[in-house]
C-alpha positions in Angstrom: -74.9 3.6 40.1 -77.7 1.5 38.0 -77.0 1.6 34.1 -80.8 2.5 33.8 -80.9 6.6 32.5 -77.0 7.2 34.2 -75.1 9.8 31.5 -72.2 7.9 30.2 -69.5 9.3 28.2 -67.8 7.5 25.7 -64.1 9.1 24.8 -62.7 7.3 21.1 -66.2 6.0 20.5 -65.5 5.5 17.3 -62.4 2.9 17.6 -63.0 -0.5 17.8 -64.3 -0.9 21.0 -66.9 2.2 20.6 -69.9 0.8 18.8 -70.0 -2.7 21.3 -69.3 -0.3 24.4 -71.6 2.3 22.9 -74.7 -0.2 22.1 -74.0 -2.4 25.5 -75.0 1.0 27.8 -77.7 2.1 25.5 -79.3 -1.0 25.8 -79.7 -0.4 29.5 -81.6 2.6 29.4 -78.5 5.1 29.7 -77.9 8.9 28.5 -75.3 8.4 26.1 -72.3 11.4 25.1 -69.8 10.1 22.7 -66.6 11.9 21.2 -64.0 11.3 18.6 -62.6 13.2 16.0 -65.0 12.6 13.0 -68.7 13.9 13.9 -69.7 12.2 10.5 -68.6 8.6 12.4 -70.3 9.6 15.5 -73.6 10.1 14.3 -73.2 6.9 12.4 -72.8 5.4 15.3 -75.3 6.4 16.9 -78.1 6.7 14.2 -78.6 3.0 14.4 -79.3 2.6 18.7 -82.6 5.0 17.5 -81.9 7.3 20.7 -84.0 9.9 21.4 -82.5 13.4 21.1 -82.8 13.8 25.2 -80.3 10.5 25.4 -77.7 11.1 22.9 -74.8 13.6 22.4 -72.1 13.1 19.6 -69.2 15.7 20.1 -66.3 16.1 17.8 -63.7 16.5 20.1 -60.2 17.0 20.1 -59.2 15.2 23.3 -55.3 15.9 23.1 -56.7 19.8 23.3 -56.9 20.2 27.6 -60.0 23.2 27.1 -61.4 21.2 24.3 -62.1 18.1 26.7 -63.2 20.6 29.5 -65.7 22.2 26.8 -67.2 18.9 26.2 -67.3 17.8 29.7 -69.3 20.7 30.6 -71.7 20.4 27.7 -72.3 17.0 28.5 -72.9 18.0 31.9 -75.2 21.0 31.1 -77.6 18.9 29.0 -78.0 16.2 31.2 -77.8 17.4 34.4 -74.5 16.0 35.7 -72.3 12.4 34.6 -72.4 9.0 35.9 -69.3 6.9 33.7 -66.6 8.2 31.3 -65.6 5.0 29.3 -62.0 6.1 28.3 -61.3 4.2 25.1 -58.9 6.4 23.1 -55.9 4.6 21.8 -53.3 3.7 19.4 -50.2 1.4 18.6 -46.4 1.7 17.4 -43.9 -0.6 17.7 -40.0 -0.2 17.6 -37.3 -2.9 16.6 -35.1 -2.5 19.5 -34.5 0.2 22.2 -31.9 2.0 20.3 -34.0 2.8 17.5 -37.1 3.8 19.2 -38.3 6.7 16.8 -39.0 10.1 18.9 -41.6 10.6 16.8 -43.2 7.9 17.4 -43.2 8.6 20.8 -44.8 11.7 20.2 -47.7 10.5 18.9 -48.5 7.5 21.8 -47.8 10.6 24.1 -50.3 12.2 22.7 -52.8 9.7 22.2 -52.4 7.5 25.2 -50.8 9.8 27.9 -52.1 13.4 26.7 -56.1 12.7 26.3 -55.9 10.1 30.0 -55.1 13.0 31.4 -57.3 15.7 30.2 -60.0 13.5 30.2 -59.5 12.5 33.8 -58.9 16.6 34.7 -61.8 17.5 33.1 -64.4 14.6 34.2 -63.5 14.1 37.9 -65.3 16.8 39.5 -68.2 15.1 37.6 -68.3 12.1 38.8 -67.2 12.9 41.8 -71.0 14.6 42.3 -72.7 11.8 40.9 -74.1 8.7 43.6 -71.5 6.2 42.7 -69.1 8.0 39.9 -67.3 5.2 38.0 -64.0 6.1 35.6 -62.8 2.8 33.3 -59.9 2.7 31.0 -58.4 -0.3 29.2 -55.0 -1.5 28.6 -52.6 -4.2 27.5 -50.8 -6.4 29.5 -47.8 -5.0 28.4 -48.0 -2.1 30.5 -46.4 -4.5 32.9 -45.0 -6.9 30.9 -43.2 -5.5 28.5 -40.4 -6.6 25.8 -38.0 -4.4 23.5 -40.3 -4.8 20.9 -43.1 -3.1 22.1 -41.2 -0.9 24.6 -42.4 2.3 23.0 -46.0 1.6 23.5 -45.6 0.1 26.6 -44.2 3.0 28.7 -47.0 5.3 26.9 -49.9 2.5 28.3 -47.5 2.4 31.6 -48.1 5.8 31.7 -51.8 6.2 31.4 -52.3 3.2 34.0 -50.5 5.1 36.5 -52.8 8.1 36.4 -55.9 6.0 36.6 -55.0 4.1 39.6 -53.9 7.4 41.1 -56.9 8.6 40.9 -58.3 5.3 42.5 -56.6 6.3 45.3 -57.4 10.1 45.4 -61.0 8.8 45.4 -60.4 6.2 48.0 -63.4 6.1 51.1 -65.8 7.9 48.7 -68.5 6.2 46.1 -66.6 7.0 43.3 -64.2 4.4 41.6 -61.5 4.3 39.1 -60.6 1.1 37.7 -58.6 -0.5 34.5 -59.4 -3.5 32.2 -56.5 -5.1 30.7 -56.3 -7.9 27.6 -53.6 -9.1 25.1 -55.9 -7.9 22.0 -59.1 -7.2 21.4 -61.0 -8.3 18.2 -65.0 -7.8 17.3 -67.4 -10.4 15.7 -66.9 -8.4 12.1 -63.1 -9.5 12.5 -64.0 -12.7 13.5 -66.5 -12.9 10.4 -64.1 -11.6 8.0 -61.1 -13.6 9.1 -62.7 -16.8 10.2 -59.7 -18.7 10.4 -57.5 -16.9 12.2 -56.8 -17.9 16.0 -58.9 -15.5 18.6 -58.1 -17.5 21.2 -55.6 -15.3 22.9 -57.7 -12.6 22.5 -60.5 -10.8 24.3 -63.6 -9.4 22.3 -65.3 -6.0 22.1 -68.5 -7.4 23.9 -66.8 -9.3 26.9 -64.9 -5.9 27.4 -68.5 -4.2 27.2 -69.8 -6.8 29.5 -67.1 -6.1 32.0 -67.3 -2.8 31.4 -71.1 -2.7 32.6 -70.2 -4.4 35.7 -67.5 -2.2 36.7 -70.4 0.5 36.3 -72.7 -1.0 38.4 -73.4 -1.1 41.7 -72.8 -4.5 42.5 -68.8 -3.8 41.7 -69.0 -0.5 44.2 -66.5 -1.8 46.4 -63.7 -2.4 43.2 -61.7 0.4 43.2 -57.9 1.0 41.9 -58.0 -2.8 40.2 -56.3 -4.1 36.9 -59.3 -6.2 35.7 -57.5 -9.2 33.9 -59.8 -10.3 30.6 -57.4 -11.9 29.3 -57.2 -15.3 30.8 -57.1 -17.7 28.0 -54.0 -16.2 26.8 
């Protein structure tokens, strides 16, 4: 699946890794449909890539509501005849100071935001991409999905979670052109972080555009055979 005029979908394109991810596709010639919760922040977004109308779509989506995420699946569908990528980037953080006082609430909301949307997302864009010549689903995570401490224990059995589904769904799709695959870092930072915190140490970090990069790889059809794989970006950590 070449980047040039594929429909990609961008869910939580307006987190920190949106507007690299976002810009990285559109610069390749792709159809892009982007969701999050503000459609002020989407267009935003957007306005500056100069897309025609025919390759852009900014939907204000509630992505933890299951027909919501089937509505904008199909409309993304209808207007441009089918979809190539979904780019899941939704996410979210809470910590806990030891197992015993991991706050329920807490867990709600990574439930929601990292479990909840994975899998309406992936329910509602499989048939999709199952269609297209070379579907391609990526998520990202953090390493401590599988290396977790008591610290982070909350978040890490919510990104635990999430993982699972995706490389489930690298396996349902196994022997057809469609893959499913996960990119996993420490932390993620973005050259405006960079510029406004100049001395801090990136080093164990992984930025928004090597993520994009990886990303457009993984969409590609030079990476058709990767399927069900935990892409490690985080190698100088």
């Amino acid at each position: 699946m070449p980047s040039q005029n594929s429909v990609v979908a961008i869910s939580g394109a307006t987190g920190l890794l949106g507007p690299p991810v976002t810009a990285a596709f559109a610069e390749r010639g792709a159809r892009i449909a982007i969701a999050g919760r503000s459609q002020a922040k989407l267009d935003q977004l957007l306005d500056p890539l100069n897309l025609p109308d025919e390759r852009r779509l900014a939907s204000a989506v509630d992505l933890s509501d299951e027909d919501a995420t089937r509505d904008w699946a199909d409309q993304v569908a209808a207007k441009f005849g089918g979809i190539d990528v979904m780019l899941h980037l939704v996410g979210g953080y809470r910590a806990n100071k030891s197992i015993a006082e991991i706050d329920t609430d807490d867990w709600d909301v990574l439930h929601t935001l990292l479990i909840k949307t994975t899998l309406n997302t992936t329910r509602a864009f499989l048939p999709y991409l199952k269609k297209s010549d070379g579907g391609r689903f990526i998520g990202v995570t953090s390493i401590t999905a599988q290396t977790p401490t008591y610290r982070n224990a909350i978040y890490a059995m919510a990104k635990a979670a999430s993982d699972a589904l995706i490389l489930a769904m690298a396996d349902e799709l196994k022997g057809s052109s469609t893959t499913a695959n996960i990119i996993a870092v420490r932390a993620i930072y973005t050259a405006k972080m960079q510029a406004e915190n100049p001395d801090k140490d990136y080093r164990k970090f992984t930025s928004a555009e090597e993520i994009a990069a990886a990303m457009r790889y993984l969409a590609s059809q030079e990476a058709c055979v990767i399927n069900g794989t935990r892409l490690a970006l985080h190698g100088r950590s």
